[in-house]
DRENPA-441892 format. One record per residue: x, y, z of N, C-alpha, C in turn; residue in one letter; residue number from 0. Coordinates in steps of 0.001 Angstrom, whole numbers. Layout:
BEGIN
X	Y	Z	X	Y	Z	X	Y	Z	A	NUM
...
This chain:
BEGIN
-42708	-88488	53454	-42061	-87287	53996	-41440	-86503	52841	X	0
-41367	-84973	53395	-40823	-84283	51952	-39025	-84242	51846	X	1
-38449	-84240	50308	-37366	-84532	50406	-36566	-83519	50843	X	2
-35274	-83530	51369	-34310	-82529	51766	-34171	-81963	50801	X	3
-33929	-80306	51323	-33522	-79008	50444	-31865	-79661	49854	X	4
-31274	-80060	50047	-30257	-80489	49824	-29982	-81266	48694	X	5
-31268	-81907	47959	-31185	-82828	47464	-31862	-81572	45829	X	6
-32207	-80787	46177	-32984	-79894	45057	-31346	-79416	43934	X	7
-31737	-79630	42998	-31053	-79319	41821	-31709	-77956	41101	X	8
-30400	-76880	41010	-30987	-75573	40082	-30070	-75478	39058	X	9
-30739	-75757	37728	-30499	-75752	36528	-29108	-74139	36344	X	10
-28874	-74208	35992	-27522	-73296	35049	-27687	-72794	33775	X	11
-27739	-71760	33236	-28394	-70721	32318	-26295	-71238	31788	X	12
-26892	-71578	30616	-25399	-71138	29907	-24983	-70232	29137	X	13
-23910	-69342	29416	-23285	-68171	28716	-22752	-68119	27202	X	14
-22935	-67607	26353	-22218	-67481	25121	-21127	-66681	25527	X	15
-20013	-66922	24125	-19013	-66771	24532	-18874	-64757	23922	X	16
-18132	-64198	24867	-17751	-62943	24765	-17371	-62849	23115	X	17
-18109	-61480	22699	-17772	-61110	21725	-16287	-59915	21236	X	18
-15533	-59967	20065	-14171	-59758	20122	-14841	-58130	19962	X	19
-13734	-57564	20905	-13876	-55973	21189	-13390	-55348	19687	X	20
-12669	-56100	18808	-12779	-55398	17692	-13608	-54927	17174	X	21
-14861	-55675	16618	-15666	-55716	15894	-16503	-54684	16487	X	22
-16954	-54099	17829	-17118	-53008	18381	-16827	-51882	18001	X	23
-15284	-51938	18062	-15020	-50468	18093	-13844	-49529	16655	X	24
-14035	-50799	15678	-13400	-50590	14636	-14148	-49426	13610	X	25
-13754	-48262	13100	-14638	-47504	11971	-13664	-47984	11045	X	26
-14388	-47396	10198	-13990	-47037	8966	-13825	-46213	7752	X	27
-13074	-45880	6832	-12982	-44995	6193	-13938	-44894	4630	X	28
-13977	-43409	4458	-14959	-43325	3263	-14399	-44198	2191	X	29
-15457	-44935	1289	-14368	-45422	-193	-13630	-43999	-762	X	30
-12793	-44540	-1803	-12046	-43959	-2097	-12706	-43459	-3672	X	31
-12604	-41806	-3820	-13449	-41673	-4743	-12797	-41281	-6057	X	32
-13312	-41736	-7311	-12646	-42096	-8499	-12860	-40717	-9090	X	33
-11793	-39888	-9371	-12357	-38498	-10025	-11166	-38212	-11062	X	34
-10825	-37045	-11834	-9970	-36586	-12857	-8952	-36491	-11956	X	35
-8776	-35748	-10490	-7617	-35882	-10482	-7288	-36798	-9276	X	36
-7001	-38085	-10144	-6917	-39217	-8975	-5689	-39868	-8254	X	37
-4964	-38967	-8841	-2836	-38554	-8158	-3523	-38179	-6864	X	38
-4270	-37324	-6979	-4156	-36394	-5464	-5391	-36764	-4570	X	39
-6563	-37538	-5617	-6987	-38257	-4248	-6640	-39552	-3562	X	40
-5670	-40239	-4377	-5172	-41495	-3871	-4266	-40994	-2954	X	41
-2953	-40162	-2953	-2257	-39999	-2159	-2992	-39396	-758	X	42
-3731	-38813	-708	-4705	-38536	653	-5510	-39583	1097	X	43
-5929	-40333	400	-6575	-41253	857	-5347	-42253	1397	X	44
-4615	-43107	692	-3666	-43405	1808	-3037	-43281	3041	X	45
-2820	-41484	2800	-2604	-40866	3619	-3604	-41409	5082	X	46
-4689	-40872	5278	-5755	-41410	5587	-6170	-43004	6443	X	47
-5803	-43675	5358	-5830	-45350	5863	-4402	-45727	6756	X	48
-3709	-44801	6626	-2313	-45103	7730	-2652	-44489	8804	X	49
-3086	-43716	9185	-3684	-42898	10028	-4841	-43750	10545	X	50
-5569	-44465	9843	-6271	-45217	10303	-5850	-46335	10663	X	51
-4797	-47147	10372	-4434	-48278	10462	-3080	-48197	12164	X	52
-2980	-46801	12589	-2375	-46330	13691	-3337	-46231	15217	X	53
-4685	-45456	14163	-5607	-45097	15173	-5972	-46142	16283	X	54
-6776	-47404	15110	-7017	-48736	15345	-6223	-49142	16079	X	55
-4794	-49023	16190	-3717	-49997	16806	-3858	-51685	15281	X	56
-3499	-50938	14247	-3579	-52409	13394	-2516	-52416	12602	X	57
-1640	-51443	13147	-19	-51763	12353	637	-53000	12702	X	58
398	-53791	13850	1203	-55211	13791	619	-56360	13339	X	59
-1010	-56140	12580	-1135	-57256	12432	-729	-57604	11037	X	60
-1002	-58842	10523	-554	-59571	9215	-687	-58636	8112	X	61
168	-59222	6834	-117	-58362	5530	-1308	-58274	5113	X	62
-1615	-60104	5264	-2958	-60046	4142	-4491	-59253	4949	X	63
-4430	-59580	6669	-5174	-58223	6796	-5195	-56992	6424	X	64
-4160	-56468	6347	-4178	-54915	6033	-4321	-54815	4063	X	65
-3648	-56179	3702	-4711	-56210	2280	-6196	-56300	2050	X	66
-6614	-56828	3167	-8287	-57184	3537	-8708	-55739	4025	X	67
-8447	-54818	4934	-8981	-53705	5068	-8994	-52640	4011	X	68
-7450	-52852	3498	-6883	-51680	2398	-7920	-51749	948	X	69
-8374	-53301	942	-9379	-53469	-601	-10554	-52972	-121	X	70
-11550	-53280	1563	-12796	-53068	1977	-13135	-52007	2030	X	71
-12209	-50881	2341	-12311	-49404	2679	-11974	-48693	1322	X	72
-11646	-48953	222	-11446	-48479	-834	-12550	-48448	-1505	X	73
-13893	-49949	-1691	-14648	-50180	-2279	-14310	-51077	-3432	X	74
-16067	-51105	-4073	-15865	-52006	-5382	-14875	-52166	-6319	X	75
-14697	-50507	-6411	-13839	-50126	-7956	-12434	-50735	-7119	X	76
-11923	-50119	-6891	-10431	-50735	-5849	-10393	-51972	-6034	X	77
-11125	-52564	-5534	-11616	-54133	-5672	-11196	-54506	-7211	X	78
-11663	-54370	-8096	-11385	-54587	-9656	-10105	-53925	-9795	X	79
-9999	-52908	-9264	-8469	-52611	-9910	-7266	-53552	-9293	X	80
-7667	-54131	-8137	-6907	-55056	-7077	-6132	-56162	-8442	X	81
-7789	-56794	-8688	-7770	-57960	-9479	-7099	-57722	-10655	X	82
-7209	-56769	-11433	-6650	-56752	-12792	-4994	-56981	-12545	X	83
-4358	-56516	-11545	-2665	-56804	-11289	-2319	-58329	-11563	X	84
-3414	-59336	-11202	-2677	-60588	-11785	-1820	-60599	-10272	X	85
-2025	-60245	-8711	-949	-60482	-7899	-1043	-61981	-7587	X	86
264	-62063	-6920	260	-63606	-5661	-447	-63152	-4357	X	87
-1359	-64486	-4162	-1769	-63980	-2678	-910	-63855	-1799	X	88
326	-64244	-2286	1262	-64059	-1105	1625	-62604	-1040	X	89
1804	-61244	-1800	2042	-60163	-1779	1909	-59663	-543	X	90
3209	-59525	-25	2649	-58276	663	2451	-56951	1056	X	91
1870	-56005	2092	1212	-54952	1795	1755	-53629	1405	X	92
3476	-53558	1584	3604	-52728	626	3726	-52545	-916	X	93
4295	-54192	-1306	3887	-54569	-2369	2420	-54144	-3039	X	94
1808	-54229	-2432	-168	-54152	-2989	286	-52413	-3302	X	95
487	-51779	-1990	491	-50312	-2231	1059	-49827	-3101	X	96
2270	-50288	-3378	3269	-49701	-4682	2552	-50112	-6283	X	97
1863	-51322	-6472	1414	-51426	-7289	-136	-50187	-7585	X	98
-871	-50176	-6786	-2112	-48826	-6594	-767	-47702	-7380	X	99
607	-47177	-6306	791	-45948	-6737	1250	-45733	-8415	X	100
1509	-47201	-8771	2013	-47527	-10471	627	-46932	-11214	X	101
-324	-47374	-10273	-1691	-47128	-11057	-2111	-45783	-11265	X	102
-2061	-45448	-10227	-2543	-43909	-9526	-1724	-42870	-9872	X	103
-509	-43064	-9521	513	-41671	-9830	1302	-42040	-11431	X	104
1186	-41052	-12213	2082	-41043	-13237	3210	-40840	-12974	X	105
4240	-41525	-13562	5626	-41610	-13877	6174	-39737	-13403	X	106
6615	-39608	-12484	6582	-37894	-11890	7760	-37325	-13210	X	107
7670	-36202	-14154	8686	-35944	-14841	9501	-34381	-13790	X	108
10489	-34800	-13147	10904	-33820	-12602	11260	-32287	-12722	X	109
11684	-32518	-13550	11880	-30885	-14711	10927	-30116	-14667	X	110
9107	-31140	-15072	8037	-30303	-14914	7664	-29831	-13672	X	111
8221	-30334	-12660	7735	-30424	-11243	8866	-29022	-10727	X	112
9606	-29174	-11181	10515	-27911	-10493	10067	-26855	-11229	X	113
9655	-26649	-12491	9012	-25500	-12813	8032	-24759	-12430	X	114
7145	-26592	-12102	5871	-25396	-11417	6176	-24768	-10228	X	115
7378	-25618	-9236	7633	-24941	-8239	8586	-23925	-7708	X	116
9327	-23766	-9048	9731	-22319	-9289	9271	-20900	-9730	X	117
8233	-21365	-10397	7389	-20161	-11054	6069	-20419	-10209	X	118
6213	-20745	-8666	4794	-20497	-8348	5144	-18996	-7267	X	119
3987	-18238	-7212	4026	-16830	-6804	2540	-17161	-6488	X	120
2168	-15868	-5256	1222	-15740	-4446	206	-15105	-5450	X	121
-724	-15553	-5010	-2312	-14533	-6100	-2182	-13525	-5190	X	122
-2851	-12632	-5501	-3479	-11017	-5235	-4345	-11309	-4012	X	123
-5451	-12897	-3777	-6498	-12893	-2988	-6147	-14000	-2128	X	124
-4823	-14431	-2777	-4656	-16007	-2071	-3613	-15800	-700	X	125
-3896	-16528	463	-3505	-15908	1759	-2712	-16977	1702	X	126
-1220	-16086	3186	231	-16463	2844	123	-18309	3155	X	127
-727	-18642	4208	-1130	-20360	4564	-1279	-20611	3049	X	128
-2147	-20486	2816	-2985	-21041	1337	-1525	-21302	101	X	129
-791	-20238	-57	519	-20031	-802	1461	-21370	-364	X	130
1952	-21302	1183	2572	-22108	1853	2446	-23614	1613	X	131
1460	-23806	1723	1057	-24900	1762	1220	-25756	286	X	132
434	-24966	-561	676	-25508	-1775	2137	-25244	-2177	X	133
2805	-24813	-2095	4338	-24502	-2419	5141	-25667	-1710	X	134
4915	-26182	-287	5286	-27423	264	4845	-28785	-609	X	135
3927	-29006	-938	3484	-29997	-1539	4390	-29859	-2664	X	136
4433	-28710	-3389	4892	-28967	-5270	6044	-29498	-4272	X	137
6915	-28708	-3487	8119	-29561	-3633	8413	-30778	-2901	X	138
7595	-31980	-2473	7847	-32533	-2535	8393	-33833	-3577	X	139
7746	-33504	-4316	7657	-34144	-5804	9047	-33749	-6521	X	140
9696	-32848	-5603	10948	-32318	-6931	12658	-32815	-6342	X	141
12253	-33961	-5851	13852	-34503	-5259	15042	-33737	-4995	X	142
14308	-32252	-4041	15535	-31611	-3284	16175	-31880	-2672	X	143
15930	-33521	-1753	16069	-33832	-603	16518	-32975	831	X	144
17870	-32927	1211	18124	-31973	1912	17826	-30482	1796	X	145
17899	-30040	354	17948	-28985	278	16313	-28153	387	X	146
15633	-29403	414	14304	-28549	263	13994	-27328	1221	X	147
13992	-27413	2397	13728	-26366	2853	14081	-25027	2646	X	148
15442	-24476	2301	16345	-23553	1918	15326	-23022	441	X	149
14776	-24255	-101	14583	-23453	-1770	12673	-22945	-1314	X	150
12470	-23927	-888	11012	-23427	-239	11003	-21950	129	X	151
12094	-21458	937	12258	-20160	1775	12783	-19340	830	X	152
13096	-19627	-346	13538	-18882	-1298	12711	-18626	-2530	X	153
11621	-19560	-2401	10601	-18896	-3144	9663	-18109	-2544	X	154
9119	-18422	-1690	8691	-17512	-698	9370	-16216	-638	X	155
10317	-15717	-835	10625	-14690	-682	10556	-14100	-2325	X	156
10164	-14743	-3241	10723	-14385	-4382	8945	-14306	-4777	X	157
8109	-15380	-4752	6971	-15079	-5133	5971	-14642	-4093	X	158
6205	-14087	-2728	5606	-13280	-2408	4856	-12042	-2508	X	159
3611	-12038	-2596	2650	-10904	-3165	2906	-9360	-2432	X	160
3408	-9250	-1147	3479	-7874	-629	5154	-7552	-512	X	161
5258	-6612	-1183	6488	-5884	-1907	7387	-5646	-352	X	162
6346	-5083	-106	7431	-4147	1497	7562	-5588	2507	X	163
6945	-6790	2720	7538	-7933	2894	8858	-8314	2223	X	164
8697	-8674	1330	9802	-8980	486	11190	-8405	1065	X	165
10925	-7094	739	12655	-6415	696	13034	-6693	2103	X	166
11847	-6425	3448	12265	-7289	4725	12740	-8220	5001	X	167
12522	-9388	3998	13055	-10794	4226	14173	-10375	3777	X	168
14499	-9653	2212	15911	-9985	1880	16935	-9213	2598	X	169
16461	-8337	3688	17374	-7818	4711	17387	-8177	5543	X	170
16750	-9538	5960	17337	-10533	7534	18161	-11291	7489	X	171
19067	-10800	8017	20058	-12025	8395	19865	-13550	8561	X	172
20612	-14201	8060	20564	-15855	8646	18999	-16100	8575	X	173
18574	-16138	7360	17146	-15715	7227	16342	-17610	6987	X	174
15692	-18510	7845	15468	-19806	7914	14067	-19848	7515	X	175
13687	-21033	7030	11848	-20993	6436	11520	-21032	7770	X	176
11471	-21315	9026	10812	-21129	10081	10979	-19231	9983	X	177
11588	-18896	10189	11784	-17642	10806	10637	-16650	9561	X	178
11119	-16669	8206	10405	-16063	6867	9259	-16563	7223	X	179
8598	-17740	7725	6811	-18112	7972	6237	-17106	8916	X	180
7343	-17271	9544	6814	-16262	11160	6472	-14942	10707	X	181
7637	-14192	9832	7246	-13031	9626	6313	-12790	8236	X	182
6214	-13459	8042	5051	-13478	7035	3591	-13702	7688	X	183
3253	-13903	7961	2265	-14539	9154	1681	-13487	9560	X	184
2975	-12819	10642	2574	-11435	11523	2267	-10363	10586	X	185
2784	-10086	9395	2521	-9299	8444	1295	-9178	8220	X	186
720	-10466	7743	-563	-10648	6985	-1286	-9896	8647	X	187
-1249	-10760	9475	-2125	-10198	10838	-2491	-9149	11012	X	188
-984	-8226	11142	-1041	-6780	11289	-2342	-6296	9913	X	189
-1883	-6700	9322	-2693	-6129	7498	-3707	-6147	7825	X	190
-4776	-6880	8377	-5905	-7981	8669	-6316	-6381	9512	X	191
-5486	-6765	10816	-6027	-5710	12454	-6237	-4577	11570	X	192
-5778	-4142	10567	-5521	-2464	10332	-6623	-2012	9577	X	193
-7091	-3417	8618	-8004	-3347	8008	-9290	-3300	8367	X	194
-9170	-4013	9872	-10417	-3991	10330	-11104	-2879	11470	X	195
-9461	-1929	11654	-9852	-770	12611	-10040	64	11349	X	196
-9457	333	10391	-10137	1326	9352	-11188	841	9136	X	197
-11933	250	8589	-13540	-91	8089	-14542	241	9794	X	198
-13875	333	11001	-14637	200	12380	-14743	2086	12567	X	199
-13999	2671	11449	-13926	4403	11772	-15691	4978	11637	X	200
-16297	5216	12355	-17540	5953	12068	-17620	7301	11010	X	201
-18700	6829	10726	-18773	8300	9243	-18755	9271	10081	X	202
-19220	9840	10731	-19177	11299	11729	-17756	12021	11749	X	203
-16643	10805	12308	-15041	10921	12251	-14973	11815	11192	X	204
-15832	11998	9939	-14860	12181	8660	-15118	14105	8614	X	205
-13711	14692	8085	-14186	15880	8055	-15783	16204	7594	X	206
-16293	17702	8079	-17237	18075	7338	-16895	18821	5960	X	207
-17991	18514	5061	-17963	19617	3734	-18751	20508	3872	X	208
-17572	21797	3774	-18600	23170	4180	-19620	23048	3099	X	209
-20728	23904	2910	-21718	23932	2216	-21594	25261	1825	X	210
-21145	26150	1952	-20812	27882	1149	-20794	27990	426	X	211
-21191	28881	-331	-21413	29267	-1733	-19897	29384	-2626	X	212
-19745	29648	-3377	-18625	29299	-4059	-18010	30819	-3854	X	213
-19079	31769	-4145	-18666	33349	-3905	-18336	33716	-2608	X	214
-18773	32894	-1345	-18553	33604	-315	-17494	32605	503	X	215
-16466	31851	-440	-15588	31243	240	-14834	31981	1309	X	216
-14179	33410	82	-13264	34555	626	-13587	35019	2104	X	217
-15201	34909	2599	-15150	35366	3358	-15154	34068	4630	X	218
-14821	33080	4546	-14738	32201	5470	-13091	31714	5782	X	219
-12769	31641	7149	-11356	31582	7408	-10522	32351	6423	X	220
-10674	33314	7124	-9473	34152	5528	-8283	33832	6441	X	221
-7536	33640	5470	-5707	33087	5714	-5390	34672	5169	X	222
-3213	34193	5262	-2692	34936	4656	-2517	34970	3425	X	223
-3927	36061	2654	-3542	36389	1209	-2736	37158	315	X	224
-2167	37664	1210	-885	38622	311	423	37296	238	X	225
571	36404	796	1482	35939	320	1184	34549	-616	X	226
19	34558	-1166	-769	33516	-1923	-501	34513	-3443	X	227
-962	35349	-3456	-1620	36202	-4015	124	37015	-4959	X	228
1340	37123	-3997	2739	37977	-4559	2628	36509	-5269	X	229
2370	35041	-5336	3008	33975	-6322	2575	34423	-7107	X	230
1536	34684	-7835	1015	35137	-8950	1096	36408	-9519	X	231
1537	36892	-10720	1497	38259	-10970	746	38661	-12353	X	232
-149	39674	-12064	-1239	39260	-13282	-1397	41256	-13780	X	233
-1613	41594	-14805	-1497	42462	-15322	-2906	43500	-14679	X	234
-2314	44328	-14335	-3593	45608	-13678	-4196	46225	-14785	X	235
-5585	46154	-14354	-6532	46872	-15254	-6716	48252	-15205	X	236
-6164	49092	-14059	-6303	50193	-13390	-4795	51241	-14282	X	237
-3471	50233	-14218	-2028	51074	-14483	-1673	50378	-15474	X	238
-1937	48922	-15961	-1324	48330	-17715	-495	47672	-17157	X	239
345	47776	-15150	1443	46900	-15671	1412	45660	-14869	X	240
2468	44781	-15045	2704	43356	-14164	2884	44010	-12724	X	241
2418	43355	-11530	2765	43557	-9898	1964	42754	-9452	X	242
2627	42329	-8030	1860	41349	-7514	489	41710	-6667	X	243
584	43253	-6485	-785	43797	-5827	-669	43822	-4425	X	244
1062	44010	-3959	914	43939	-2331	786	45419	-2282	X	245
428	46372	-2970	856	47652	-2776	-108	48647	-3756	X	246
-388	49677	-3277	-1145	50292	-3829	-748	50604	-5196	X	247
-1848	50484	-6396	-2038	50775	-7783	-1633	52211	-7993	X	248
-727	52631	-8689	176	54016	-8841	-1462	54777	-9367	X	249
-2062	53774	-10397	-3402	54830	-10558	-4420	55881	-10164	X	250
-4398	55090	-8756	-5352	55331	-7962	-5052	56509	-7434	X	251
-6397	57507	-7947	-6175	59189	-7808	-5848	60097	-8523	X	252
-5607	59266	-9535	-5428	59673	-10804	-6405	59779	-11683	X	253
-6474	61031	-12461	-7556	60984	-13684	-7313	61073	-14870	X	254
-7830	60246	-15536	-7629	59817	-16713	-7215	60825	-17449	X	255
-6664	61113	-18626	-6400	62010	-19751	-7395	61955	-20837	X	256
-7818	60684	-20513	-8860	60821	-22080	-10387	60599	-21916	X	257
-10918	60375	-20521	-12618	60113	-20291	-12561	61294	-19174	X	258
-11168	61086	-18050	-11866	62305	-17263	-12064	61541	-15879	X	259
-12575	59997	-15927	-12698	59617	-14779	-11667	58888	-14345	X	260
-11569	59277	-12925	-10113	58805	-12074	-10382	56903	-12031	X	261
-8799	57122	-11578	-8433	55653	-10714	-7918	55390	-11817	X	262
-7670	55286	-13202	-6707	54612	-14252	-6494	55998	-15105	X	263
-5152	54956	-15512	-4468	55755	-16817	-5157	55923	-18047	X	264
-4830	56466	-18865	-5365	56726	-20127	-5100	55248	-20998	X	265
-4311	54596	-20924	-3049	53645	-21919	-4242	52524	-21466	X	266
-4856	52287	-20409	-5595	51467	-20745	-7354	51538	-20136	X	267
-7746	52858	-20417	-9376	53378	-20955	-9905	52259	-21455	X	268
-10934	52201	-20632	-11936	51086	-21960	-13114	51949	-22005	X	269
-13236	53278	-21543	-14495	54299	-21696	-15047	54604	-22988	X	270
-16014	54545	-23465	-15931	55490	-24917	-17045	56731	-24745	X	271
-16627	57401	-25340	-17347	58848	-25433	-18860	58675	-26440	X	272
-19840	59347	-25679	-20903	59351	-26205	-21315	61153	-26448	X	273
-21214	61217	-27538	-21979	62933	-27869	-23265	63003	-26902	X	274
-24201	62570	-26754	-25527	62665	-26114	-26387	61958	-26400	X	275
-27135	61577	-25598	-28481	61003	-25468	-29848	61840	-25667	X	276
-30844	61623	-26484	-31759	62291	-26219	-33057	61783	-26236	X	277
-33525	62601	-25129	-35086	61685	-24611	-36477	62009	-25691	X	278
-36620	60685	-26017	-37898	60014	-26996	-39088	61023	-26263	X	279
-39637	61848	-27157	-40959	62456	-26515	-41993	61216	-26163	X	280
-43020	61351	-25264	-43827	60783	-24808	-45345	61447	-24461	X	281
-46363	60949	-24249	-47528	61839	-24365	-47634	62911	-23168	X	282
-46742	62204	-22281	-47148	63286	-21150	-45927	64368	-21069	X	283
-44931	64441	-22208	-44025	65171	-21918	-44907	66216	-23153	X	284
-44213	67872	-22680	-44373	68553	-23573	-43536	68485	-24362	X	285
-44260	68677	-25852	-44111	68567	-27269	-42546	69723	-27049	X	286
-43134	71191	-26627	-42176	71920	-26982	-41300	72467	-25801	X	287
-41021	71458	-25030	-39866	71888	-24349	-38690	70899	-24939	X	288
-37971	71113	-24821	-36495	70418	-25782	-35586	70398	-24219	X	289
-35459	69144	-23861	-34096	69175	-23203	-33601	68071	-23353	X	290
-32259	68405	-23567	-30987	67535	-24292	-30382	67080	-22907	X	291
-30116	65517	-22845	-29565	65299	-21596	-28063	64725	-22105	X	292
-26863	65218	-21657	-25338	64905	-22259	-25170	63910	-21376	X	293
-24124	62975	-21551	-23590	62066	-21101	-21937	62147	-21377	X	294
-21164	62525	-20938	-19852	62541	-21054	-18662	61256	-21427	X	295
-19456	60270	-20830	-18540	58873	-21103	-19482	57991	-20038	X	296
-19348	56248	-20961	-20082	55675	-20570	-18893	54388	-20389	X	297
-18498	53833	-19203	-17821	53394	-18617	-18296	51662	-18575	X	298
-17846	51524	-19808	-17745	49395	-20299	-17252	48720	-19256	X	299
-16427	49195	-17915	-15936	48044	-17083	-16555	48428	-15654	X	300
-17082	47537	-15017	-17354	47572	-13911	-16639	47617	-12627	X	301
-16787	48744	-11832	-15318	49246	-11007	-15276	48343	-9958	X	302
C-alpha cells in the first residue's frame, strides 16, 4: 500500500544571511587632489568629508573608522603622507586631522593676512557675490573674532567699485553687513535691468539724420534767427561798421562816391575803375567800323 502524505518530507532551501545596508548605500568622495595650491584644496576637501561623514549618519562611529574612511577617500598619496607622521594607532581622529592641517596649511602669518584683507577692493568686471565672498574667506584667517563682521562691512564699503554706492552706504544709518549686502545686491540688479532695457531699444527709436545739403540747412525749420544772429557782431561789408544786423544797413540806397554804384559807402569800395574795354576784331566783324565799348567799374564782390 502507498505511504501516507503525512509521512512525505520537503526539504528547506537555506537562506544566507542579510547583507549590511551600509555597504549599499555608502558613496564616496573624490580623492583629494595634490596641486600648488594645496592650503585651499585641503581645507575644502575636509570641508567636504564632514559633510560627508553627516550625510552618511557616520559621526558616532569610532575614531579609527573615520581614520579608515578619512585615509580611503583621500587616496594613495594621503595614504603615504598618513605614514610618514610616525602616528600611534591609537590617535585619534582629530588628532590625524590636525596633523594633515600641520602638513597642508602653513604656519598663517597674520599681519600678511590682514593686509590682503585690507587692501582688497572690487575689480572693474568682478561682481559684488564674487567680491563678497572672497573678502569673507581672507577674513577668516585674520583673528577678528567678534569683530569680524563690522570690518568685513567696512571694507565693503571702502573697496567697493561703484562710487554712487559707496557714498549711499556711508549715509545709512546703523549701517550692518546684512543690511550693506542687501543694498549692494539691489544696486548691482537695478544696473543689470537697465542694462538690459537699454541694449532691448530698437534702432528705428533712434532720431533720424536729416540728409540736406549743408547749403540748404537755412531753409529747413528756420528758428528764431535774429536772436542767434544779435550774439554775434561782425563787421558790414555794405557801411564798415560793427552791428548785429537786426536792422537795416544805413547803406542801403545809398550811392557810392567813388564807383557810382549804390548800397555801400565809399570807405569801403572794393570796385575798381576800368578806362575801357575794346573788342578784338574778328573776320566777320568789319575791319572799319571802330566801336569802343566803356565799362565804368567792374565790381570784385558779389552782391
Amino acid at each position: 500500500m502507498g505511504e501516507s502524505s503525512k509521512d512525505t518530507i520537503i526539504p528547506t532551501i537555506p537562506q544566507s544571511p542579510p547583507r549590511p545596508q551600509y555597504s549599499q548605500r555608502h558613496a564616496f568622495l573624490r580623492p583629494l587632489e595634490f596641486t600648488e595650491s594645496m592650503e585651499e584644496n585641503w581645507k575644502l576637501w575636509v570641508q567636504k568629508f564632514k559633510i560627508y561623514l553627516l550625510a552618511e549618519d557616520l559621526e558616532t562611529v569610532s575614531d579609527d573608522r573615520k581614520v579608515a574612511l578619512l585615509l580611503h577617500n583621500m587616496g594613495d598619496k594621503g595614504v603615504e603622507i598618513y605614514n610618514s607622521f610616525n602616528l600611534d594607532t591609537k590617535q585619534t581622529f582629530d588628532e590625524v586631522l590636525k596633523k594633515f592641517n600641520s602638513y597642508f596649511i602653513p604656519k598663517v602669518n597674520i599681519t600678511m593676512q590682514r593686509h590682503k584683507f585690507f587692501t582688497r577692493a572690487q575689480g572693474p568686471t568682478e561682481s559684488f557675490d564674487e567680491f563678497l565672498t572672497d573678502l569673507q574667506n581672507k577674513s577668516m584667517t585674520c583673528n577678528f573674532s567678534d569683530k569680524r563682521e563690522e570690518l568685513v562691512r567696512d571694507v565693503i564699503v571702502i573697496g567697493l567699485a561703484n562710487s554712487a554706492m559707496k557714498e549711499r552706504l556711508l549715509r545709512t544709518e546703523d549701517l550692518t553687513l546684512q543690511k550693506a549686502i542687501t543694498m549692494c545686491r539691489a544696486a548691482e540688479l537695478s544696473q543689470k535691468q537697465v542694462a538690459e532695457l537699454t541694449n532691448e531699444i530698437p534702432a528705428t527709436s533712434v532720431l533720424n539724420v536729416s540728409s540736406t545739403p549743408i547749403h540748404d540747412v537755412k531753409h529747413v525749420n528756420p528758428v528764431n534767427t535774429s536772436r542767434t544772429r544779435s550774439i554775434k557782431m561782425r563787421k558790414c561789408y555794405r557801411c564798415g561798421n560793427n552791428w548785429d544786423r537786426t536792422h537795416q544797413c544805413p547803406a542801403m540806397g545809398c550811392k557810392c562816391q567813388k564807383c557810382g554804384i549804390p548800397n555801400h559807402f565809399a570807405k569801403v569800395c572794393r570796385n575798381r575803375q576800368v578806362a575801357a574795354i575794346v573788342q578784338q576784331p574778328s573776320e566777320d566783324v568789319d575791319m572799319d567800323s571802330e566801336e569802343t565799348y566803356f565799362v565804368g567799374c567792374i565790381n570784385s564782390e558779389c552782391e
